[in-house]
C-alpha positions in Angstrom: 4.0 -28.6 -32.0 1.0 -26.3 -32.5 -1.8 -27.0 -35.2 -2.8 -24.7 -38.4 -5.8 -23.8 -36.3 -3.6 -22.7 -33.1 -1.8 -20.4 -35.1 -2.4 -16.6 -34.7 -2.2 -14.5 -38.0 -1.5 -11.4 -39.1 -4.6 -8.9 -40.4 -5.1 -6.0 -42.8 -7.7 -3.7 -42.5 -7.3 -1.4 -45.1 -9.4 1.6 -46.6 -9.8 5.0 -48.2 -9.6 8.1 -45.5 -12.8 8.5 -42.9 -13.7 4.9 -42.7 -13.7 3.9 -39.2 -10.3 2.0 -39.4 -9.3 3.9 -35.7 -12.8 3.7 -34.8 -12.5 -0.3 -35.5 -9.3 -0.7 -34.2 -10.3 0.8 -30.8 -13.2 -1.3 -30.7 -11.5 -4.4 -31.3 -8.9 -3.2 -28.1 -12.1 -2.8 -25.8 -13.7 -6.2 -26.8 -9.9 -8.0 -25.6 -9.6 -5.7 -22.6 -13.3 -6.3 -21.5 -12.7 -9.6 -21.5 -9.1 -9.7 -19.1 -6.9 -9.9 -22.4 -3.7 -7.6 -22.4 -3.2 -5.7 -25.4 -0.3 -3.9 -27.4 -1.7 -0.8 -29.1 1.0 0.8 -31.8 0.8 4.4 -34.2 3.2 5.7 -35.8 5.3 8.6 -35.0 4.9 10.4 -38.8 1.1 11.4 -37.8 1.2 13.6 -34.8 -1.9 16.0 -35.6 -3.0 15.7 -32.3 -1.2 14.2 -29.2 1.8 11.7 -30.0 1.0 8.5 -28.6 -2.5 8.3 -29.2 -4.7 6.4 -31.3 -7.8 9.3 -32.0 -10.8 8.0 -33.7 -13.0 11.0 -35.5 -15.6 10.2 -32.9 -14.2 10.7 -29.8 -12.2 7.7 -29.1 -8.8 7.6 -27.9 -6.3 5.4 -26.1 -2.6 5.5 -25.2 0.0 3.7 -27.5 3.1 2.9 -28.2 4.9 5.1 -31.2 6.6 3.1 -33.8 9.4 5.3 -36.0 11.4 3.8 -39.4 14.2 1.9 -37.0 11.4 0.9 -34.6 12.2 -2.9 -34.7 8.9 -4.5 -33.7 9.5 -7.9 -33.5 12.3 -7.3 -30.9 9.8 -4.8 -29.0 6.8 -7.6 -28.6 8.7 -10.5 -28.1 10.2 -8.3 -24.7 6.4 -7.9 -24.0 5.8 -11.0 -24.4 8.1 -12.3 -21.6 6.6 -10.5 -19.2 3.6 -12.0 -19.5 0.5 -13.5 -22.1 0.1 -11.1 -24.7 -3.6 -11.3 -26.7 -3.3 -9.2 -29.7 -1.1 -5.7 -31.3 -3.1 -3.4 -32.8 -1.3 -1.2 -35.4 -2.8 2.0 -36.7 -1.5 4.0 -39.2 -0.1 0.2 -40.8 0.7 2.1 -44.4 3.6 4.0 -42.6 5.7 0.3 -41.5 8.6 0.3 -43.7 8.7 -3.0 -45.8 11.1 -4.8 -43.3 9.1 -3.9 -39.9 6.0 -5.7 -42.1 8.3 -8.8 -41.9 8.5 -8.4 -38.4 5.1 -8.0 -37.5 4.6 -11.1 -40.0 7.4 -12.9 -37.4 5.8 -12.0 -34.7 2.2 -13.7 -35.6 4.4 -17.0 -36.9 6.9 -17.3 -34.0 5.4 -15.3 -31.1 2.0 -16.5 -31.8 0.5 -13.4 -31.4 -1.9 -11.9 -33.5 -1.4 -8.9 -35.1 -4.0 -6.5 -36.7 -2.9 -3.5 -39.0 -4.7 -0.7 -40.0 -3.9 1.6 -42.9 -4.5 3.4 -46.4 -4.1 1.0 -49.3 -2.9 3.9 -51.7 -1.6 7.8 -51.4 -3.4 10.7 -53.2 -1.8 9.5 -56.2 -3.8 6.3 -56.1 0.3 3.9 -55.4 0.5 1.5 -53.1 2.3 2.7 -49.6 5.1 0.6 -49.5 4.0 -1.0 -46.2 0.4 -1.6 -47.6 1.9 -3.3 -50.8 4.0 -6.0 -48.4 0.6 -6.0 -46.1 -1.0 -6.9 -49.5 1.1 -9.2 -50.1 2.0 -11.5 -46.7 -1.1 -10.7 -44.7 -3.0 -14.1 -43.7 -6.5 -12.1 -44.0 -7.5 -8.9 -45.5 -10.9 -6.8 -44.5 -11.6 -3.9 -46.7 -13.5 -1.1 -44.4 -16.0 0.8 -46.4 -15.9 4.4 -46.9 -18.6 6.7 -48.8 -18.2 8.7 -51.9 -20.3 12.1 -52.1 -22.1 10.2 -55.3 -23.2 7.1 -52.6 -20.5 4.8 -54.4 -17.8 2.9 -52.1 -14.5 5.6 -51.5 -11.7 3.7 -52.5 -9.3 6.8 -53.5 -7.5 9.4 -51.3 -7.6 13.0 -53.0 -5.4 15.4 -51.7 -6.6 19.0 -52.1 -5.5 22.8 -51.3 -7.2 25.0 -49.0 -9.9 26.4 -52.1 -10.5 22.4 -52.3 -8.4 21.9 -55.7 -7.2 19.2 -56.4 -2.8 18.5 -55.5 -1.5 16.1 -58.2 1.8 16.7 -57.4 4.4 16.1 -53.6 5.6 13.8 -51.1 3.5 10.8 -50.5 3.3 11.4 -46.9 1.4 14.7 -46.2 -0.5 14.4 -43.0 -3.9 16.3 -42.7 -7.3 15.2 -41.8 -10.6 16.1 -43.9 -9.0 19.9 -44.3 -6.3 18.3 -46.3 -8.2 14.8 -47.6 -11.4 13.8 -49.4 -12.1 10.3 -50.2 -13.4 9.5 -53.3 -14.5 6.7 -55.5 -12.6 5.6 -58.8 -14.6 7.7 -61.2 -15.1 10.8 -59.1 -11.5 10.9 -58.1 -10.3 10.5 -61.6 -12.4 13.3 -62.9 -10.7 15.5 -60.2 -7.2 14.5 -61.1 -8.0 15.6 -64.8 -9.5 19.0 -63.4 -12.9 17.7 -64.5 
């Protein structure tokens, strides 16, 4: 029987657009591998801007990974890794595009695999909801980090605007629309607000 302490959990890193959470992620997969730890690096399959089956950072980082799609069933995927030999950590980027269920998974995964698991993701769209992997992330996840991001005012970005080629504001489409900081600006509360309104 393992104690509390023993137990791995399962992290969210969460944050408005451009705050490191690749660049953190990658990090935290160097610090394991420097030290002889094997690691299990996951993005998803929605965000292909640049090569599938990477995790890019914005400054220059990159490093091979597994792609995860809606009937990805993760639990079933680490616990094969995991009998081929000792497994330190998954990292997941992209966390906000896990469908509800593969959040239970990962959640299983931490609790009967004992491996850690460390998400990454947007909290909220361009509408300011909840992605409905983030909300169950939210919800279940034993630890939650908030990266920091910068508003153009100096203020903490917590908010995800979506905007048009002439930099407009879109208040209106899918939730998922991938783009980088052509397609993206994060904003805090006020200043993202005053945009939605046309302000």
């Amino acid at each position: 029987m393992r104690y509390a302490k023993d137990m791995a959990k399962l992290y969210f890193y969460y944050a408005s657009m451009n705050a490191g959470k690749s660049t953190n992620l990658l990090q935290a997969d160097f610090n394991y591998r420097e030290r002889g730890m094997t690691t299990m690096l996951w993005t998803s399959q929605i965000d292909d801007r640049d090569r599938g089956g990477w995790i890019n950072s914005r400054i220059g980082l990159a490093e091979p990974a597994k792609v995860y799609g809606r009937g990805t069933d993760m639990f079933a995927q680490a616990h094969a890794r995991v009998l081929e030999g000792p497994l330190a950590c998954i990292l997941i980027d992209e966390a906000q595009f896990l469908t509800p269920e593969q959040v239970w998974q990962v959640a299983r995964i931490a609790d009967e695999l004992n491996v850690p698991v460390i998400c990454y993701g947007l909290r909220t769209d361009f509408k300011g909801q909840l992605f409905p992997g983030s909300a169950v992330l939210l919800g279940i996840a034993d630890t939650l980090v908030e990266l920091k991001a910068v508003c153009h005012c100096g203020r903490k970005a917590t908010m995800n605007l979506r905007i048009d080629e002439q930099g407009n504001a879109i208040m209106e489409g899918e939730q998922i629309g991938i783009g980088g900081n052509e397609s993206y600006v994060a904003l805090c509360r006020r200043h993202f607000s005053e945009a939605m309104n046309g302000r």
